[in-house]
Each structure stands twice: as C-alpha cells, then as structure tokens.
C-alpha positions as CSV (number, residue, x, y, z in Angstrom):
1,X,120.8,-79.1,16.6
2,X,117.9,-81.5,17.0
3,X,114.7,-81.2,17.9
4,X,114.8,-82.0,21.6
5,X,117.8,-80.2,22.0
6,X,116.4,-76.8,20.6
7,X,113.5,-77.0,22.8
8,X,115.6,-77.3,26.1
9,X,118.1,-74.9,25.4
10,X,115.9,-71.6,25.9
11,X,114.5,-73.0,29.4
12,X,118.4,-73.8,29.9
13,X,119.5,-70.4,29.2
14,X,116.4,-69.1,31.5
15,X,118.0,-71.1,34.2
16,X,121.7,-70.3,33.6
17,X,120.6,-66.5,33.4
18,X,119.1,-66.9,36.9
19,X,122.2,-68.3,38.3
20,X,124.2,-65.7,37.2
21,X,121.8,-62.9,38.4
22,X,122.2,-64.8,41.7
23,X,125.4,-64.7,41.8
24,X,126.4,-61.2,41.2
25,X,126.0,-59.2,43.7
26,X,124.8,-56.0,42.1
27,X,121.9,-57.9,42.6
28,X,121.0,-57.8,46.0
29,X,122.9,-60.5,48.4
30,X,125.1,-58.2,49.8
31,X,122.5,-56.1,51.2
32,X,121.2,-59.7,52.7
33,X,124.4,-60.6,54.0
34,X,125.5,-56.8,55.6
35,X,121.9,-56.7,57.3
36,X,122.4,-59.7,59.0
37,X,125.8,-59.3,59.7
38,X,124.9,-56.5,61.2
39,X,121.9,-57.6,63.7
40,X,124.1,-60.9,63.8
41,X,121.3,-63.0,62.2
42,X,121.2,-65.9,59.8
43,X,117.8,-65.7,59.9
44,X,117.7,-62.0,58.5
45,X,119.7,-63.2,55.3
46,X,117.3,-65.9,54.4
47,X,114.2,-63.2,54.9
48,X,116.1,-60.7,53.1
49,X,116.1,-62.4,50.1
50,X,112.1,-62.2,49.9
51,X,112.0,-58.6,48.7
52,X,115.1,-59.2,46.9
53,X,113.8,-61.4,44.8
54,X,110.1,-59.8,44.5
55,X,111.8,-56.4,43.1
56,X,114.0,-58.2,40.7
57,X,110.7,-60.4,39.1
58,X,109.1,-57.3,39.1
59,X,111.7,-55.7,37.0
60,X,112.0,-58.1,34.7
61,X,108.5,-59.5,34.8
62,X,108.0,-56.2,33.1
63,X,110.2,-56.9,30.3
64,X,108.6,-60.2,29.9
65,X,105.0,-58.5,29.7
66,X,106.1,-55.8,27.3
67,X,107.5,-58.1,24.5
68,X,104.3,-60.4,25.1
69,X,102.2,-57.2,24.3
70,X,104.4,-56.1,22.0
71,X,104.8,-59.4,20.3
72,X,101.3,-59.5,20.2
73,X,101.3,-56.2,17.6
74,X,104.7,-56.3,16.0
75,X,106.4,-58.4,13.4
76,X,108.8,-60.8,15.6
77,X,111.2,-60.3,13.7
78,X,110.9,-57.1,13.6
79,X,110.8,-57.3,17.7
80,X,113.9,-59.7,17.9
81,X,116.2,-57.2,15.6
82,X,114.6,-54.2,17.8
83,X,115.3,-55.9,21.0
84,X,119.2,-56.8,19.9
85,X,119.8,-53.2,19.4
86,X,118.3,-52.2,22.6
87,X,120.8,-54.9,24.1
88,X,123.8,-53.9,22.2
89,X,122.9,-50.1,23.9
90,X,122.5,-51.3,26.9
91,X,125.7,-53.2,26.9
92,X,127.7,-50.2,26.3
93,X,125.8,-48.4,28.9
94,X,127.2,-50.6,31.7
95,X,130.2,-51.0,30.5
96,X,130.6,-47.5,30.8
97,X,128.1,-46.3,33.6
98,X,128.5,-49.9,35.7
99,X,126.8,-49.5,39.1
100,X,125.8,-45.7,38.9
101,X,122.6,-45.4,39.8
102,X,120.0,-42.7,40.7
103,X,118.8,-44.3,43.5
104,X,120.6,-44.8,47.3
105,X,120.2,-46.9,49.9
106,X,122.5,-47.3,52.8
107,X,123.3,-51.1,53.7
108,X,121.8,-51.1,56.8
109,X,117.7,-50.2,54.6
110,X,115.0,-52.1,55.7
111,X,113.0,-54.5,53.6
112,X,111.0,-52.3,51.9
113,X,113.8,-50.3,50.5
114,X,115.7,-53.4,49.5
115,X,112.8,-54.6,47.0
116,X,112.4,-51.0,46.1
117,X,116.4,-51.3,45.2
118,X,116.7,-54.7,44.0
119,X,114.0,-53.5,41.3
120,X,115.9,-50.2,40.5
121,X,119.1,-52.4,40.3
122,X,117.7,-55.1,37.9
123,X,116.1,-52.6,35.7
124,X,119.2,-50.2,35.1
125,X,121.6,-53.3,34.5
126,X,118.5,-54.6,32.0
127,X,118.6,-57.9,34.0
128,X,114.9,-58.5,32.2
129,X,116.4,-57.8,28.9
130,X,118.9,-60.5,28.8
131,X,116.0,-62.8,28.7
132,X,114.1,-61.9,25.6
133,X,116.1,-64.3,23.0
134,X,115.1,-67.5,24.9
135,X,111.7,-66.0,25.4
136,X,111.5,-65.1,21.6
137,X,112.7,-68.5,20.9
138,X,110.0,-70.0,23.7
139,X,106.8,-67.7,22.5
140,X,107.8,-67.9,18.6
141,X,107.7,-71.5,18.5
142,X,105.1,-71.8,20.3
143,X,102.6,-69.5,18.5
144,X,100.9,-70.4,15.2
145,X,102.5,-69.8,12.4
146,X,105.5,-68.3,14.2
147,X,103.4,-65.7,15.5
148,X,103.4,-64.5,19.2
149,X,99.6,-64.4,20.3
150,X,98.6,-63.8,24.0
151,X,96.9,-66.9,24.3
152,X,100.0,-68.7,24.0
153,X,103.2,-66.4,25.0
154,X,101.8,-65.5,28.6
155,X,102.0,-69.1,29.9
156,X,104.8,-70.0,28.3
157,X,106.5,-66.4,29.3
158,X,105.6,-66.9,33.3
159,X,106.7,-70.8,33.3
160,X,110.1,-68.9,32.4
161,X,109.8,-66.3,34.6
162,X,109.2,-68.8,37.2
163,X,112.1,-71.4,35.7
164,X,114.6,-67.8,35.8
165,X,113.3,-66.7,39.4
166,X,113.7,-70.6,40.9
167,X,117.0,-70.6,39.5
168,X,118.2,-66.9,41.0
169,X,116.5,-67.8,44.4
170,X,119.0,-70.8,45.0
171,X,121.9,-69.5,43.7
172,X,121.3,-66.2,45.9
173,X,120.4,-68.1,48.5
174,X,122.9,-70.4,48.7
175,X,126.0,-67.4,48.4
176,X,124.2,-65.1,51.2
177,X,124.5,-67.8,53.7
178,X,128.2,-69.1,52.8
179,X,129.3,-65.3,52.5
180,X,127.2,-64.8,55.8
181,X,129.0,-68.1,57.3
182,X,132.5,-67.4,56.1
183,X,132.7,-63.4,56.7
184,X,133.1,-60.7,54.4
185,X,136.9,-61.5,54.3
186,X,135.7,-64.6,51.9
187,X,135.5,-62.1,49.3
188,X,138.5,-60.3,49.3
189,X,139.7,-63.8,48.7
190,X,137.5,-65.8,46.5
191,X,135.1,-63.4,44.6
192,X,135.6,-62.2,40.6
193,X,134.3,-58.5,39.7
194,X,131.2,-59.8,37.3
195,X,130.9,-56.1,35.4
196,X,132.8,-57.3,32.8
197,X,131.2,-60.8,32.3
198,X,126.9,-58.6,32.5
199,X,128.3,-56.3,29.7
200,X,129.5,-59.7,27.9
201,X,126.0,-60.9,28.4
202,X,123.9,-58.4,27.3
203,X,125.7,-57.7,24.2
204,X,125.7,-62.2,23.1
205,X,121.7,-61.4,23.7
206,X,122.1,-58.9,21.0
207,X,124.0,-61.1,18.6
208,X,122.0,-63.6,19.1
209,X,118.9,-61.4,17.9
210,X,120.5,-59.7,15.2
211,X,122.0,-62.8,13.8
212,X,118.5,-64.9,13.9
C-alpha cells in the first residue's frame, strides 16, 4: 500500500462507516419518516434528522474523546489490542441481544426524545466503537513518535468526527425522504435486515486491531 493510499483510507473508512450508520435504520430514520408520515410532513423528516444526528455525535463523540484521553496515557498498542477485544465483545452482544434496549420510545416521540434515543441507540450498538481503527491509524501517525498526544489527536479526531457525521447526514437524509416519498410499503420490498452486516462490522474492527 503506498503512501498516499494509507493516508486516505482511514478518512475513507470514516466516511463509508457514516454511510452505513445512515443507512440502517436502527439508527434513527424511521422515527423521521413515521413522524412525518404521521403529521403528513416532508418538512418534519428533514427537522427530524437534527436531533437524530446530535444524539448519535454525541454517542460516539464520546468514544472519540475517551481513546484521545486514553491514548494520551496508554501504550497504543496496548489501546488498539484493548479496543479489538472490546469490539469482538461487542460483536457478540448484538448478534445475540440485536435491538433490545432499556430505553422506549413510541414512534410518534417528540424531538427531544428522539436525540435522547438516537444516543441510547448508537451507544448500545457501539456505533462510536467501530471507528477507533481508522482513528488509531489517523492519531498514531500523526503523533510523534507514534504516540497519541492531545495536541495532535483532538484535531485530527473531530475532522473525523465531522468527515463520519457529514457522511451519516446525507445518506440519512437522503433514505428518509425517498422512504417518506415512496411509503412504507418501499420497504417490505426493497430493504435488507442490516443486523447481520453491524455484528460483521464490529467484529473486522476487532481484527483489524488485534492483527496490527
């Protein structure tokens, strides 16, 4: 692999991860497209996606502040063989729990309770987690030494939050508003159940990390 083509392929992966949290729709658009179904308004599926969105970076913007921190104070390599585990664990976990959560809310919520669940959502199915090897890969090279150090992981760490969010935004985005558009009988007809493909995910994250 050469150079240029190992410094794309983390932001690539940031990107790709986006569009698939976009697209499944544990993740939120369904709530978007029942609520404005529901008071019949295309309008109300665009501004759903607002809190959508802001719970799901806040879930895994927490990830992505917790390995700066604790790449700041551990070993990274260390870290990256820590973090596979955790993503190996929390592969089996959905495979074997998929959706269940603690947390309820009806369809019909307002938009307060769908950032509140978008954020639950995104942190049981460890959206932030899936992140962490093209972060590692990101922060790592971009520290001295191969080091992570605050001064250069946090920009480098919200430039990918912000790549990963763009990237879920207008894949979510666009979905909501064909789903909206075509009815819900578009997915009894053209939608894949994507439980299978998260758990798939999560564990290549944690191959990736222990095979580094």
């Amino acid at each position: 692999m050469n150079t240029a083509s190992s410094a794309l392929w983390p932001w690539l992966t940031l990107a790709g991860l986006g569009a698939f949290h976009g697209l499944n729709p544990a993740m939120g658009w369904l709530f978007a497209v029942a609520l404005g179904l529901h008071r019949r308004s295309r309008g109300l599926v665009v501004l759903a996606l607002a809190p959508i969105v802001l719970g799901h970076v806040v879930a895994v913007g927490s990830v992505v502040l917790a390995l700066t921190f604790f790449g700041t104070v551990m070993d990274a390599t260390f870290l990256g063989r820590g973090a596979g585990i955790l993503l190996l664990a929390l592969a089996a976990t959905h495979a074997f729990a998929r959706h269940r959560t603690p947390l309820r809310i009806g369809m019909q919520t307002g938009l307060a309770g769908l950032a509140l669940w978008s954020f639950m959502m995104a942190s049981a199915h460890g959206a932030g987690f899936m992140l962490i090897p093209a972060l590692l890969s990101l922060c790592v090279s971009s520290g001295m030494g191969g080091e992570l150090t605050a001064s250069t992981s946090l920009p480098v760490s919200f430039a990918a939050l912000a790549v990963h969010t763009g990237a879920m935004l207008a894949v979510i985005g666009t979905v909501s508003l064909v789903v909206y558009d075509q009815g819900l009988a578009f997915l009894r007809r053209g939608w894949v159940n994507l439980d299978v493909l998260w758990s798939v995910a999560l564990a290549g994250g944690g191959i990736v990390l222990l095979a580094g």
